[in-house]
N, C-alpha and C positions, 0 to 999 in steps of 0.2 A: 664829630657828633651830629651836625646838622645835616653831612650828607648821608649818614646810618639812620637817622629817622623816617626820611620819606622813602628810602627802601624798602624799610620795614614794615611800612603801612601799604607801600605796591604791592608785597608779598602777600600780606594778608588779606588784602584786595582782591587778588587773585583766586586765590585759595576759595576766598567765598564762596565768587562767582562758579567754578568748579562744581562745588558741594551742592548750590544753588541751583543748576541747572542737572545736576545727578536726580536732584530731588525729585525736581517738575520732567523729569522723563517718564515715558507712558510703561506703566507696569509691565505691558507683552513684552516690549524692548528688553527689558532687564531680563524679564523672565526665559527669554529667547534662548539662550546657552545653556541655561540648566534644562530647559525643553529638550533642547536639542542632547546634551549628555544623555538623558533618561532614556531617549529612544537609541541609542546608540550602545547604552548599555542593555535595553531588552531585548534588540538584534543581536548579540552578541552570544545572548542564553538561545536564542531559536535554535531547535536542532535540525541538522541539514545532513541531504542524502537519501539513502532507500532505508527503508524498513531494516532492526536487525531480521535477523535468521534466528529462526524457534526451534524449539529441538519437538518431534514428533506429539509426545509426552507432555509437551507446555500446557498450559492450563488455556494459552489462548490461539491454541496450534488449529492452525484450520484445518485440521482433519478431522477436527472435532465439529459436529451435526450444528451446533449454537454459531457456529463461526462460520462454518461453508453456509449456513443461511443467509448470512447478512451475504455474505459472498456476490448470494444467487439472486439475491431482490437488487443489488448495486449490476449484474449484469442484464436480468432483466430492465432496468430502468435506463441505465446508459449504453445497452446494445444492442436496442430496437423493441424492446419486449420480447413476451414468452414465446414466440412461435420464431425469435430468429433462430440462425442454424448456428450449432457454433465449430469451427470448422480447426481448431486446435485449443486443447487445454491442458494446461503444465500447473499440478496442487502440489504443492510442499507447506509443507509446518506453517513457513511465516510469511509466504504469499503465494498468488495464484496471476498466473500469464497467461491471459486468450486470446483467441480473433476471431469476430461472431462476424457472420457474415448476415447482413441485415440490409436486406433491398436492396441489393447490389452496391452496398459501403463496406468496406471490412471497416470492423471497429476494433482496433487493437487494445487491451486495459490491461492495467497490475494494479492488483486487488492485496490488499493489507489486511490483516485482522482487527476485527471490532469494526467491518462496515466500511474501512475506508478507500476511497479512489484516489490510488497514489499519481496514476498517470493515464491518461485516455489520448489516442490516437486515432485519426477520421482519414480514408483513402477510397478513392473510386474501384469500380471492379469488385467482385465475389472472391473470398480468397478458397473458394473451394468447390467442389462437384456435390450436388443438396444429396446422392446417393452414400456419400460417404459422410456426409454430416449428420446430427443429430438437436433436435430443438431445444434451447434451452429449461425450455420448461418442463423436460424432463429426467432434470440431473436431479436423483434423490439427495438429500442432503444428507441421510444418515448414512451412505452406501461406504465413503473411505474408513468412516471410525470400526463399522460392520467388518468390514476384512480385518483394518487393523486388529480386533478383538479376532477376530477368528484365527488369524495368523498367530497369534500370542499361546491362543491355547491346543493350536495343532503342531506348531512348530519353534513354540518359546519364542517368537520373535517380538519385540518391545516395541514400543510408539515411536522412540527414542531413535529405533534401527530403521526407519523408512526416512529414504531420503527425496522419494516425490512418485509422484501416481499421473498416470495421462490416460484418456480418453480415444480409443480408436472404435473403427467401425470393424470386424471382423471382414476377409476375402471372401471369407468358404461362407457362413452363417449368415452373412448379413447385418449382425445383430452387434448393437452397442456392447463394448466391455472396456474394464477396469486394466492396465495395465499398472503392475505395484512396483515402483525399483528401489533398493536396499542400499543403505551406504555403505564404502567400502570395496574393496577389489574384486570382490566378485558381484560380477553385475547381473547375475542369473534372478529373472524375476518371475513375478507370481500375474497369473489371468483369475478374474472374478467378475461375476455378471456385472450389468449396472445399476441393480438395486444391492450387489453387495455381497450375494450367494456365489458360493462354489468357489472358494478361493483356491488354485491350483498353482502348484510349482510347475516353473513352463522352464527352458533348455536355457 
């Protein structure tokens, strides 16, 4: 019994001191792990990757005028302003792939709906001849929804059915136009100016 006593009082001695020192620790300390869980668990919700893919018809399809706008002021501001050249552009539904050439930089971007710069690219050299380019500041922004509606009611074609639209210079004219391509196996596509008139079935 007299050696179970001062045990027992070592134990509890212990213990205090434990509790004691738990107490008088600095609150960030404790607080440290659960910091750290929270941010572990809101990384966890980020979502990661490209953009989905929109269907023509989406409410936030950049072929739609409200959406290549924001498009056009994000290439304007990130690709030298309005008077660079832009020397390839690829529009589909749920994003848009260029390369402006700007003071002899090509700026590569992919552009998302609702304004956003999903990726920006900087390289020396022109990626193109300024005869075959054309300046940014002259892509209408109503010109792809304008086909798409013209195409719908010449040839029953949906928003739904374009699968992306590009930007050349014409050989013979000279003159900017609208290339339209369709999804699906037949890749026969349509020519229309580039404010958006004369949409034509092309071979």
């Amino acid at each position: 019994m007299r050696v179970i006593v001062p045990l027992l009082a070592a134990a509890a001695g212990a213990w205090g001191g434990y509790a004691l020192m738990h107490a008088a620790a600095p609150k960030s300390d404790r607080a440290s792990a659960g910091s750290g869980a929270a941010r572990s668990g809101a990384a966890s919700e980020t979502p990661s990757g490209p953009p989905p893919e929109l269907d023509g018809g989406d409410p936030k399809s950049m072929l739609r005028p409200e959406q290549l706008r924001k498009a056009l002021v994000i290439m304007r501001r990130d690709g030298g302003g309005p008077g660079a050249r832009l020397s390839y552009i690829r529009l589909a539904p749920g994003r848009i792939n260029t390369s402006i050439d700007a003071d002899g930089k090509d700026i590569t971007l992919y552009l998302a709906p609702g304004g956003q710069l999903y990726d920006r690219s900087e390289s020396s050299g022109g990626a193109g001849s300024p005869s075959d380019d054309i300046q940014v500041g002259r892509i209408p922004a109503g010109a792809p929804w304008k086909i798409v509606r013209a195409l719908g009611e010449k040839a029953g074609i949906r928003p739904d059915d374009v699968d992306y639209l590009l930007i050349q210079v014409d050989s013979i004219s000279g003159k900017a136009e609208w290339l339209v391509y369709l999804k699906g196996v037949n890749r026969s596509y349509y020519r229309a100016a580039l404010n958006g008139a004369h949409p034509t079935r092309c071979c």
